[in-house]
VOGU-3710 file (C-alpha; in Angstrom, 3 decimals, decimal comma):
1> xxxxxxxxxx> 0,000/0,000/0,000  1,197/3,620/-1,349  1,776/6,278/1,465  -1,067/8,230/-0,308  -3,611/5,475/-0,222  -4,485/6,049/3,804  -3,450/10,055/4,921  -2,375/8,631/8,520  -1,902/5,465/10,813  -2,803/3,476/12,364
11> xxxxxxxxxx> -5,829/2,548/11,100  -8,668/2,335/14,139  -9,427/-1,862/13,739  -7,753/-5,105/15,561  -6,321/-5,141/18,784  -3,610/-2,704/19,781  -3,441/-0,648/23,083  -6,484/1,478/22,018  -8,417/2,220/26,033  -6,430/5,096/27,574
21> xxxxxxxxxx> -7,566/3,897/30,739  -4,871/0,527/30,471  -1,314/-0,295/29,617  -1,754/-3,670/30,856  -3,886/-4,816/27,654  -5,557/-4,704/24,750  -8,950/-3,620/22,821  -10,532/-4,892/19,351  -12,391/-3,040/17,058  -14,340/-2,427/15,967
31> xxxxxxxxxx> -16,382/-4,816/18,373  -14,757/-3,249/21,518  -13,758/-6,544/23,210  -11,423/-6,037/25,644  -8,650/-8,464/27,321  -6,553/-6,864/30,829  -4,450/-8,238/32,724  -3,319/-7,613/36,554  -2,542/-9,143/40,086  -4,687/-10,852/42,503
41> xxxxxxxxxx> -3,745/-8,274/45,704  -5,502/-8,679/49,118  -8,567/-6,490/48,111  -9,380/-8,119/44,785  -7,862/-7,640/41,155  -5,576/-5,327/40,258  -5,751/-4,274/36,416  -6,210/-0,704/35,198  -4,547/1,422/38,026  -0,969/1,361/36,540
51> xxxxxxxxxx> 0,630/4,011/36,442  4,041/6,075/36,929  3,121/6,714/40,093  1,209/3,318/40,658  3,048/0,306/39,752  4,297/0,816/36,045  7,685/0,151/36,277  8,786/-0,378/32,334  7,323/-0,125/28,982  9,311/-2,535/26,255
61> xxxxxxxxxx> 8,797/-2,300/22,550  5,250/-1,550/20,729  4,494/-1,697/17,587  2,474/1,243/15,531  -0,337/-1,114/14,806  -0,137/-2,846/18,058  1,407/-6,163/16,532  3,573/-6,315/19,642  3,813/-4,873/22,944  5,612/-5,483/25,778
71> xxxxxxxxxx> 4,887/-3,921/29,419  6,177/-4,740/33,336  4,099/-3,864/36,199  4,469/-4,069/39,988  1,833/-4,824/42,744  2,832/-4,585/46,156  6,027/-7,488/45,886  4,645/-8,879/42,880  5,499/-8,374/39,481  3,915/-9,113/35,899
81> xxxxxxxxxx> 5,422/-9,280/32,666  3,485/-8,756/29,389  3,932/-9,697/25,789  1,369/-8,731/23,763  0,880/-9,741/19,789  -2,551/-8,066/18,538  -2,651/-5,919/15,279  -5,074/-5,643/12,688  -6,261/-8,882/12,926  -8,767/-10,584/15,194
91> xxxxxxxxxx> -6,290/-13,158/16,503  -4,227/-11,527/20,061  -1,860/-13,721/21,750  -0,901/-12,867/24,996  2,226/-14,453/27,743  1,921/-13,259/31,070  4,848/-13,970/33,499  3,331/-13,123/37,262  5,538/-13,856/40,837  2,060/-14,154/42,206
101> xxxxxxxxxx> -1,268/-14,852/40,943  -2,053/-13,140/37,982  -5,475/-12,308/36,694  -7,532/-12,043/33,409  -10,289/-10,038/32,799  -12,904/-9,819/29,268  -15,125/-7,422/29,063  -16,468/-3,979/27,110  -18,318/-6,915/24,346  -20,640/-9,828/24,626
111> xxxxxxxxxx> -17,698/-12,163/23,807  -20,324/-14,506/21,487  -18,282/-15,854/18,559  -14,957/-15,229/20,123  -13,023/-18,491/21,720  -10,456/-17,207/24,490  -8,241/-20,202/25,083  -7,072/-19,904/28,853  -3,818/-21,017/30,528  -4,761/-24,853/31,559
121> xxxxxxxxxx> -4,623/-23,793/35,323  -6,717/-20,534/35,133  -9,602/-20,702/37,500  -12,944/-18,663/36,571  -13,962/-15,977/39,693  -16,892/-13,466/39,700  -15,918/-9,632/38,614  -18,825/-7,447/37,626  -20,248/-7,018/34,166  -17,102/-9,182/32,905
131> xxxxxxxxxx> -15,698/-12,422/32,571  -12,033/-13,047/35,040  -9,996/-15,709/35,824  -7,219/-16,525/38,289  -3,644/-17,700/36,929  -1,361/-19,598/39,204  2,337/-18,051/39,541  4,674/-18,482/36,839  3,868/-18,002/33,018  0,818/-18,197/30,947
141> xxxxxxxxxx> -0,286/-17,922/27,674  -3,691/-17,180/25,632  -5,399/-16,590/22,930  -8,027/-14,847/21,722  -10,045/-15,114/18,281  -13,040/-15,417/16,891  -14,623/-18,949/16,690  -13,211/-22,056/14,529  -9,781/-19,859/13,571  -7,147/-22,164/12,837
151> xxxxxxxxxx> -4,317/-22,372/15,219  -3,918/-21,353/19,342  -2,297/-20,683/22,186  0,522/-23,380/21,380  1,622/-20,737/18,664  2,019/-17,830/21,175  5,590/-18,503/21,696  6,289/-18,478/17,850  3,881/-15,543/17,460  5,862/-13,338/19,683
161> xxxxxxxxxx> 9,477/-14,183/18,957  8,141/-13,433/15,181  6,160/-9,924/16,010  8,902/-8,742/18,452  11,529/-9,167/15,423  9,250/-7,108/12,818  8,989/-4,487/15,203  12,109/-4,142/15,998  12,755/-3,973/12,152  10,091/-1,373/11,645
171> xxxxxxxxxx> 11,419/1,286/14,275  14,580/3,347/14,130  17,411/2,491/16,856  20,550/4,037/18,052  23,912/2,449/19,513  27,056/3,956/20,877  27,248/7,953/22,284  23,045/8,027/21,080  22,608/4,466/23,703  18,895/3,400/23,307
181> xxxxxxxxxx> 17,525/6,982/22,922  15,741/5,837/19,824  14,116/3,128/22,275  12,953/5,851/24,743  11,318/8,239/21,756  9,666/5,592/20,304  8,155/4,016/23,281  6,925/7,876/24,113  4,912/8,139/20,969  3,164/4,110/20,590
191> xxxxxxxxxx> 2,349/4,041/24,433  -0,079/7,054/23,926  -1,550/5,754/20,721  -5,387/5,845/21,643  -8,654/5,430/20,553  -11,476/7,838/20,665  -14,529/7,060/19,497  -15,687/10,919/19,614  -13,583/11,548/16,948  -13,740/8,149/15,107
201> xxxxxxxxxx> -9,778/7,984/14,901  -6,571/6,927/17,082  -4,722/9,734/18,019  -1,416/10,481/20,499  -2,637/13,338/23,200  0,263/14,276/25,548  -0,049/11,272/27,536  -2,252/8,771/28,587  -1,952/9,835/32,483  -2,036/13,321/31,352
211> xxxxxxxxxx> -5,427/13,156/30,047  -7,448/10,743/31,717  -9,011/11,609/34,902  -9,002/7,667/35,623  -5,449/7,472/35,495  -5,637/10,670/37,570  -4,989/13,458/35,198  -6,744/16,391/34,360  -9,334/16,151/31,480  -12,046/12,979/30,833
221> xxxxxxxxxx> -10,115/10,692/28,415  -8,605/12,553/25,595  -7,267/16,020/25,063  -5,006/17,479/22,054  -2,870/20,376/22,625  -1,263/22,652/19,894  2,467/22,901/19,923  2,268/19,636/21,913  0,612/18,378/18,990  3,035/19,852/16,922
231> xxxxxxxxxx> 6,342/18,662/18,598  4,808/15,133/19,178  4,353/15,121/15,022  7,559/15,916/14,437  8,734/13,032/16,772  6,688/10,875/15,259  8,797/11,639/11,333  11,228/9,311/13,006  9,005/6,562/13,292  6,329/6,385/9,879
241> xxxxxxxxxx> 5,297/9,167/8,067  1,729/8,363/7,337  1,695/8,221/11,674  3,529/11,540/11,339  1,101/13,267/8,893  -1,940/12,213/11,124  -0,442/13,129/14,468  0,299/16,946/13,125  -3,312/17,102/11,485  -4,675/15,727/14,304
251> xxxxxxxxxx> -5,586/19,296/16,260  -6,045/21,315/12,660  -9,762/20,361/12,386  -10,685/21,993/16,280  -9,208/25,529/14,497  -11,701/28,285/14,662  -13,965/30,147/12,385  -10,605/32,611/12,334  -7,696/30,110/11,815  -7,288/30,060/15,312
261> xxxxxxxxxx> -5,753/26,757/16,407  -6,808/26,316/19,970  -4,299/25,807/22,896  -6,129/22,700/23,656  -9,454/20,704/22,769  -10,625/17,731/24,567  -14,004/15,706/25,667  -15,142/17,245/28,746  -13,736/21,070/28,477  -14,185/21,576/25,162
271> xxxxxxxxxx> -12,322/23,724/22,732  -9,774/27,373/24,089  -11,840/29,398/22,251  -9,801/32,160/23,554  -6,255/31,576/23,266  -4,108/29,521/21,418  -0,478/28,627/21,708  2,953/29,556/20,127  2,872/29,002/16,490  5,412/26,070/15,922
281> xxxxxxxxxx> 3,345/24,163/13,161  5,074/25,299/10,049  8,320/25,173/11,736  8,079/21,516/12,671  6,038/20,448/9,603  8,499/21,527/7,291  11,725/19,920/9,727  9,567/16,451/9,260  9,092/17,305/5,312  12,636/17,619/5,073
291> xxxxxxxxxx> 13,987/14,752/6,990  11,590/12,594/4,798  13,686/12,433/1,753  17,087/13,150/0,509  15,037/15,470/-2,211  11,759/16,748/-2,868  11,321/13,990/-5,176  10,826/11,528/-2,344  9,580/13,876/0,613  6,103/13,573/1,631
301> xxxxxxxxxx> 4,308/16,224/-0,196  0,999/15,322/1,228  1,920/15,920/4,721  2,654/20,065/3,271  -0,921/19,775/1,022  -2,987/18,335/4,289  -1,508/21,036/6,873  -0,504/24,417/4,563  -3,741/25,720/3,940  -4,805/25,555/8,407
311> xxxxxxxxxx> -1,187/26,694/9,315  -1,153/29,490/6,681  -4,318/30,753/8,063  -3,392/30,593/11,906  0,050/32,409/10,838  -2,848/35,287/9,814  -4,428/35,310/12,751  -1,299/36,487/15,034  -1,075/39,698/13,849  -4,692/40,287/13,185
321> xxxxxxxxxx> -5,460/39,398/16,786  -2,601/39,852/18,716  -1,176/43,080/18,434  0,289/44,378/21,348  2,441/47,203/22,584  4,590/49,130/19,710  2,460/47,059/17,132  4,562/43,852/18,228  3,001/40,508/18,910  1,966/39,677/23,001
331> xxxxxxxxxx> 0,341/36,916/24,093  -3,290/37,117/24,432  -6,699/35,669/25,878  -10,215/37,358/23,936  -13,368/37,781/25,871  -15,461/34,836/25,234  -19,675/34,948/26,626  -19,906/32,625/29,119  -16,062/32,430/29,963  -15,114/34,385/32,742
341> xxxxxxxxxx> -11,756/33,078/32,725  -11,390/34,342/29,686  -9,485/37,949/28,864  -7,244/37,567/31,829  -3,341/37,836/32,580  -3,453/33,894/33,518  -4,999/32,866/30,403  -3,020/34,891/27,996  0,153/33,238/30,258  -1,491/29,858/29,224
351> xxxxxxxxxx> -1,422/31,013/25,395  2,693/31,285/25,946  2,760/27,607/27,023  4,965/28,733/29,794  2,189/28,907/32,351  3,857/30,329/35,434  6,914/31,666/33,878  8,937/34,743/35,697  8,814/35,938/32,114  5,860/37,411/32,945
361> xxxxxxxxxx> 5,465/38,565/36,714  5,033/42,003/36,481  3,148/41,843/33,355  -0,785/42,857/32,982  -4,116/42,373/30,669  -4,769/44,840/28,662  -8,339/45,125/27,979  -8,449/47,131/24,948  -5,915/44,908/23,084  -6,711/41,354/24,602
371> xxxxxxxxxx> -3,155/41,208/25,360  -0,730/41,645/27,892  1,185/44,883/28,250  4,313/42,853/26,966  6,068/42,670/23,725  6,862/39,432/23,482  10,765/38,571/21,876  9,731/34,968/21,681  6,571/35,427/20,066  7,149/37,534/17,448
381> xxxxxxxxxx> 10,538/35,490/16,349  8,589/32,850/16,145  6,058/34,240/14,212  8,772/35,106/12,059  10,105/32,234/11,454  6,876/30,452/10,921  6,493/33,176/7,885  10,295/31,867/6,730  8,965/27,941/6,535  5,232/28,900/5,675
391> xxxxxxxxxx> 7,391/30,681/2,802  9,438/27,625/1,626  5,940/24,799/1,956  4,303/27,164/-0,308  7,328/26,548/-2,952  6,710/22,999/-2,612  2,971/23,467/-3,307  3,713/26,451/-6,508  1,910/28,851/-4,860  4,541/31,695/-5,462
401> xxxxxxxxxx> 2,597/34,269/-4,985  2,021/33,153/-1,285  5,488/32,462/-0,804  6,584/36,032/-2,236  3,840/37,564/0,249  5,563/35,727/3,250  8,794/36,830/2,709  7,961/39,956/2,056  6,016/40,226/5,435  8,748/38,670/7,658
411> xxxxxxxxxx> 11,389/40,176/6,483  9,388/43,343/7,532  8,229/42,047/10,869  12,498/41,013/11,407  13,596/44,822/10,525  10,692/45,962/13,085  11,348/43,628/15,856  14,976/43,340/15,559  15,071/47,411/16,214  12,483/47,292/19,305
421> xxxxxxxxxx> 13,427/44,463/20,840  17,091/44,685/20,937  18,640/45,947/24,038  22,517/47,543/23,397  22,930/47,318/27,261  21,587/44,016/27,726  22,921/42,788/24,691  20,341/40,880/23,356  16,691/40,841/22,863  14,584/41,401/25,418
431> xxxxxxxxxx> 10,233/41,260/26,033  9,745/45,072/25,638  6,965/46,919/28,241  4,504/49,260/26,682  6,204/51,907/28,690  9,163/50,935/26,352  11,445/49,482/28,916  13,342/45,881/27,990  12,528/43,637/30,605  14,831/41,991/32,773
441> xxxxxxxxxx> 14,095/38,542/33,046  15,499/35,826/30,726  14,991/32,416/29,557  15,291/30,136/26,520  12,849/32,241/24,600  15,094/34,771/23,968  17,351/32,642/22,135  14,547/32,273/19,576  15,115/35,427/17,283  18,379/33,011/16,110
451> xxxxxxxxxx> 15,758/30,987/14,462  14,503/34,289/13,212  17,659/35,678/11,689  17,101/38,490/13,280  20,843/39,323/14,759  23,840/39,205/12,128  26,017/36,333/12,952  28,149/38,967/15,204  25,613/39,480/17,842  24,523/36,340/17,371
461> xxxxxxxxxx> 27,225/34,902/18,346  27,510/37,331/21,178  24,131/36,722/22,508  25,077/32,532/23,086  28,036/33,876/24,514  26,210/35,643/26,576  23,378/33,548/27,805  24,742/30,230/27,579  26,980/30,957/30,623  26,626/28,412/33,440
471> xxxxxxxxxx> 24,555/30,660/35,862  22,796/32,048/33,104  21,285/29,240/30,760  24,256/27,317/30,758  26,052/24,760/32,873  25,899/21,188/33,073  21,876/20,743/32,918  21,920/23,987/30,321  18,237/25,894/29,224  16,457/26,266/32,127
481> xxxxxxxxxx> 13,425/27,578/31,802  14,425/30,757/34,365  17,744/31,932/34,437  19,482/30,289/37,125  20,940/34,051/38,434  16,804/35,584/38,468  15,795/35,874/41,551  12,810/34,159/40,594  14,289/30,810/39,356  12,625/28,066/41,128
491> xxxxxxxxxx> 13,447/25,325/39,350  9,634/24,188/39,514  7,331/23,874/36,257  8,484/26,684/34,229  10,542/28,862/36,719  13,485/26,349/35,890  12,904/23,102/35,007  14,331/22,245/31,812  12,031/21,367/28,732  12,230/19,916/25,515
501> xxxxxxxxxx> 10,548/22,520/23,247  12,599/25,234/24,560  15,591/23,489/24,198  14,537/21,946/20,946  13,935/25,961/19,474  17,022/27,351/20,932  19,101/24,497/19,820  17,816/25,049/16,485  18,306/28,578/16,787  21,642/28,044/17,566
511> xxxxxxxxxx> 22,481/25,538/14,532  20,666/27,730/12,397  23,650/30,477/12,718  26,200/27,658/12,602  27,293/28,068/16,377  28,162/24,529/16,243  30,348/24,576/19,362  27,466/25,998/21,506  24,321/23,638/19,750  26,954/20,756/20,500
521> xxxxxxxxxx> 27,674/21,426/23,739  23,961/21,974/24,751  22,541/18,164/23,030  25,361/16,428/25,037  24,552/17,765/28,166  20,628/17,371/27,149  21,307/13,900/25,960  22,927/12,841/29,135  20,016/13,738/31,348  17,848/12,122/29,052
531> xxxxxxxxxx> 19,498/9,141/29,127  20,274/9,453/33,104  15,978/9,247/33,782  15,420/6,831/31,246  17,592/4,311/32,578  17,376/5,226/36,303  13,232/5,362/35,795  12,220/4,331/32,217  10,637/7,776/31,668  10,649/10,261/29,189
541> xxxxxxxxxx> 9,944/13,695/30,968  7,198/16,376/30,870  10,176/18,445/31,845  13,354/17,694/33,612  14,957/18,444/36,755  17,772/21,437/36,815  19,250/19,979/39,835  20,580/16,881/39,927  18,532/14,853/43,356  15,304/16,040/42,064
551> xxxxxxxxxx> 12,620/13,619/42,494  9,794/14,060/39,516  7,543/11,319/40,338  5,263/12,487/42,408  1,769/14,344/41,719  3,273/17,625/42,287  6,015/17,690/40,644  4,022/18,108/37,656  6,372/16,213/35,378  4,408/13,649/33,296
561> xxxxxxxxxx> 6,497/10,158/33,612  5,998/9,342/29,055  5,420/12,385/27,457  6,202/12,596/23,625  7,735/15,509/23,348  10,305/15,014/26,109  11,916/12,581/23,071  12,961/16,069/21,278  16,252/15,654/23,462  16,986/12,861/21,457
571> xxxxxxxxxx> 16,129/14,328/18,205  18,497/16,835/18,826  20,791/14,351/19,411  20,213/12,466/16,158  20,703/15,805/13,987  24,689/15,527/15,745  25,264/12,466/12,802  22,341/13,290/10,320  20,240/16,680/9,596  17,942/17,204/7,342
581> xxxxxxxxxx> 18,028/21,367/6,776  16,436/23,659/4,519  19,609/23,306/1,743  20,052/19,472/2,175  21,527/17,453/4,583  24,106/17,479/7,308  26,155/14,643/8,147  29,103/14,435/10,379  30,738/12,107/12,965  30,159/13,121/16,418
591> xxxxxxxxxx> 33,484/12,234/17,753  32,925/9,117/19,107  31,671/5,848/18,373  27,427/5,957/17,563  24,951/4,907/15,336  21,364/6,144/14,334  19,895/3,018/11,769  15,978/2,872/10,336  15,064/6,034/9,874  11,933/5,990/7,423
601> xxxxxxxxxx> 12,543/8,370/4,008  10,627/8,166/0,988  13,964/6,840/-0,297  14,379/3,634/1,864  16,052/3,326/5,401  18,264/5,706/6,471  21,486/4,575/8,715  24,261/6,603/10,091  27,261/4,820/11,708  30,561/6,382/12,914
611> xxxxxxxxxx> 33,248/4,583/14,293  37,225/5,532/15,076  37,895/5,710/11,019  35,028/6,614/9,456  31,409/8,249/9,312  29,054/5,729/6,888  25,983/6,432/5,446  23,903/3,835/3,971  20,437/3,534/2,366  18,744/0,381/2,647
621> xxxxxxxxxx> 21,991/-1,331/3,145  23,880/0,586/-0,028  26,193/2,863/0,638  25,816/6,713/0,261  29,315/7,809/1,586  32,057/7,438/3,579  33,818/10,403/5,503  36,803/10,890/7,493  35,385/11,785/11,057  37,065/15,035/10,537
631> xxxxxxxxxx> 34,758/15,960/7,297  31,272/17,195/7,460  29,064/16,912/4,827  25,792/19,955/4,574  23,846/20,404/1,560  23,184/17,087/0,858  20,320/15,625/-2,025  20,427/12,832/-3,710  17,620/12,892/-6,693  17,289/9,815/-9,347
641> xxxxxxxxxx> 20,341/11,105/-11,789  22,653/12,933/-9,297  24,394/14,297/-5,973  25,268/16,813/-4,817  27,005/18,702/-1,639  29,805/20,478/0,028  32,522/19,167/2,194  34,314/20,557/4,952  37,010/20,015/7,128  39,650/18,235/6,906
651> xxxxxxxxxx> 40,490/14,075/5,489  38,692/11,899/2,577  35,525/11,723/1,563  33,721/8,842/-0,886  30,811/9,677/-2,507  28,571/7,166/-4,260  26,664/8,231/-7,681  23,027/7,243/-7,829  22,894/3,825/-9,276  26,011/2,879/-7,735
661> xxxxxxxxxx> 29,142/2,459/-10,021  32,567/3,824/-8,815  32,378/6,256/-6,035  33,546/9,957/-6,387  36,681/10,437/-3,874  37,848/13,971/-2,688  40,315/15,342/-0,626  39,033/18,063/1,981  41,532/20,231/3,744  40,074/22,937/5,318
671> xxxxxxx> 38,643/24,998/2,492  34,724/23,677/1,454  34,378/21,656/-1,760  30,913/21,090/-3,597  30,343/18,077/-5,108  28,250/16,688/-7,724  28,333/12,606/-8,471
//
């Protein structure tokens, strides 16, 4: 099947881990049987209260169309191991391995026509409204299909050596300096693959915890948010680009009459109908555009055609609804009937995504502008930059004019901003009052105008100087979301905990003005505490701690324990060995051992591998090239009759012509060289 023949995955039929309420099993549809699976403790079964901060203790490979999964739970001393093999079948097999006695529960169908073959010692008991049995210590296995299917249970052990090996074939991985980081972003996205039959479709909200009030979080059972949304898409490129192209449509249909996209829309609350939230859409659809192909010829066009014409319009919104002081951008909140938390200072705080940021402390609601009293440096180089990539999708879709019209606009909005918002004393840009004073406080967001272009390379350069210092935004757990020297740094939520989209935007700030010793710097660090919770607690953070002894697990904390777009740290980390930017890609060794394999492009597989002699890049298996690790390759494309690139640095470099046949070999030493094979 074509990548245009379904616009996203996976497709809402045969078992997979569809019920946000459960890890710990799996759902059919369309007929909504269900299968769980728990521990007999001393008050009865225990099956859907799992948890971070109840008994989840690992999540091991899943599958996008829930072919495998893999989960480990705890009980008070007992423990239960999961493997899973469902998909779009009707047929799941299931092992559970239990120190005590484990339990099995169908329910949420009439289970006429279905056969469940039990474990031989499973012992029926009475649970409301369902069908349970009791399973002896040790290991089990079952199966579940509809009547007179050939096969059962016997095959289980087959069936999941078999399922784990395709998924592990289907997902990308990483060895070496990048460790099992591929493992941890993966496992962040497929976990929160659910169901919701409101909308008809599977979806990935922020979490599973997150938004169900049954696993105690704070909406009914789903929600969407917009730049998480956004983020979580781009993720997502890594794994399958039809799964990428649904996850970033997923919020655009809950836009408003305006092109609004709403800060968040869910089942019980409803829609933001008066905010929204920083406009990363074009920014992140056209970084997942990019990195699927090694040319426009093979990049996923449809993903620019499905999302241009909802992220064009909300780009038109900003400035028609959130002008602020000085004609800048500010975040905003408008009056809605029936909302009386709406057109207030908290709300428009909540349309920053930085909810209780020191950023804005002394700021206020202006009434007659629906915004705060606050220029906003973040905002508005965002904005910018979404007018840069809005500029470059509508070149891929020959709408020139468009294009032209965008250009034209930001590079405006950059001459405007740049002269407002720069502060000579502070030496870089800073929010800007309405009594025209630049405010004092800092954070990540003011590394953003890099993505905007907005300071020559001089100041640029100057300004990471500057706020990359350790007790600044530096240091070994560097971008806090407060500087650490503000008297208001907390290192709580967002008055200094350290989060992926910040670091994500500054980092690609950063890269963007080739400050390759600072962006490098940064993902290490960033990597290493990613790495450091993963393995110490199998999570991938809401946000993560800017001391090291923090504990995130509890309620408080307000750190979500699988949260998609914590994974960005590993992206990041990925673009140190391969790129994909707006004039091709970059690949270079990260100087040491590492490899990044299975990355999907319309092209093949992707796979990066540097060791002590050499970077290699292969596609599907066939070489691309082979650098010295002292030569960088940017500008990358490979189309059906040619490639081409520049090289820089200093050693050999191998270059293999489309088609294969004799590679091209150069000689780099220190001057760039552009090739063409």
């Amino acid at each position: 099947m074509s990548h245009d023949d379904h616009p996203h995955a996976p497709a809402p039929v045969g078992w997979n881990t569809w019920d946000v309420r459960f890890h710990t099993g799996m759902s059919h549809l369309p007929s909504g049987l269900r299968v769980r699976f728990g521990v007999m403790g001393p008050d009865g079964p225990l099956t859907d209260g799992f948890t971070w901060r109840d008994g989840l203790v690992r999540l091991g490979p899943h599958a996008l169309d829930g072919s495998y999964a893999e989960a480990l739970v705890r009980a008070g001393d007992d423990t239960l191991r999961l493997q899973l093999a469902g998909g779009a079948g009707d047929i799941l097999h299931a092992r559970l391995a239990c120190t005590g006695e484990a339990v099995i529960v169908l329910d949420g169908a009439a289970p006429d026509g279905w056969h469940v073959e039990l474990p031989p010692a499973a012992e029926p008991f009475d649970v409301p409204d369902a069908l349970a049995w009791r399973v002896p210590p040790g290991s089990a296995e079952l199966r579940v299909a509809p009547e007179g299917t050939p096969g059962g249970a016997a095959d289980t052990t087959a069936v999941l050596a078999d399922r784990l090996a395709a998924t592990e074939a289907q997902l990308p991985h990483t060895e070496g300096w990048l460790d099992d980081s591929a493992d941890a972003l993966t496992r962040a996205l497929l976990w929160n693959v659910v169901h919701v039959p409101d909308l008809g479709r599977a979806v990935t909200p922020t979490s599973r915890d997150f938004v169900s009030t049954e696993r105690r979080g704070f909406y009914g059972s789903w929600a969407l948010h917009a730049w998480d949304t956004f983020f979580t898409g781009l993720a997502a490129s890594t794994v399958d680009r039809d799964y990428a192209r649904g996850v970033f449509t997923q919020i655009l249909p809950h836009a408003t009459a305006t092109g609004m996209i709403p800060n968040r829309v869910s089942d019980d609350r409803g829609r933001t109908d008066d905010r929204s939230q920083p406009p990363v859409g074009a920014l992140t659809v056209l970084k997942a555009y990019l990195a699927g192909g090694l040319s426009d010829a093979t990049r996923d066009r449809r993903l620019v055609a499905d999302t241009f014409p909802a992220l064009l319009a909300w780009h038109d919104w900003w400035p028609a609804a959130r002008r602020g002081p000085h004609g800048l951008l500010a975040w905003g909140s408008d009056p809605i009937p029936g909302d009386p938390e709406s057109a207030t200072l908290d709300r428009a705080k909540r349309e920053s995504g930085l909810d209780d940021s020191p950023m804005y402390d002394e700021a206020a609601y202006d009434p007659a502008t629906h915004c705060m009293d606050l220029a906003d440096a973040g905002l508005n180089a965002l904005h910018i930059a979404d007018a840069d990539a809005l500029a470059q999708l509508a070149g891929v879709l020959g709408e020139h004019d468009t294009a032209a019209r965008l250009r034209a606009e930001a590079a405006d909005a950059r001459t405007r901003a740049d002269a407002l918002l720069w502060s000579a004393d502070q030496g870089g840009h800073r929010n800007l009052t309405a009594a025209g004073k630049h405010d004092p406080h800092i954070s990540p967001t003011l590394l953003y105008p890099l993505l905007a272009a907005m300071p020559d390379a001089e100041r640029a350069a100057a300004v990471a100087d500057s706020l990359l210092r350790p007790g600044v935004l530096g240091g070994e757990r560097p971008l806090p979301s407060t500087a650490r020297d503000d008297p208001a740094f907390a290192a709580t939520y967002w008055r200094g905990r350290i989060w992926a989209p910040m670091a994500y935007l500054a980092v690609e700030g950063l890269r963007r003005n080739g400050l390759t010793d600072h962006s490098r710097s940064v993902v290490r660090a960033l990597l290493r505490l990613f790495l450091t919770e993963w393995h110490d607690h199998s999570h991938v953070r809401e946000n993560y701690p800017a001391h090291s002894g923090e504990d995130l697990t509890g309620l408080p904390a307000r750190s979500d324990g699988l949260m998609a777009w914590g994974g960005l740290l590993a992206l990041l980390a990925f673009g140190e060995l391969a790129d994909a930017r707006e004039d091709g890609w970059r690949f270079a060794h990260p100087g040491e051992p590492a490899a990044l394999t299975g990355l999907p492009l319309g092209d093949g597989r992707l796979a990066v591998h540097a060791d002590a002699d050499a970077l290699t890049v292969t596609l599907d298996g066939l070489p691309l090239l082979r650098a010295d690790p002292g030569v960088t390759v940017t500008g990358y494309a490979r189309t059906a009759d040619r490639v081409t690139g520049t090289a820089h640095g200093h050693g050999t470099l191998a270059v293999t012509p489309p088609g294969g046949g004799p590679p091209l070999r150069l000689a780099v030493d220190g001057a760039p060289v552009p090739f063409t094979a």
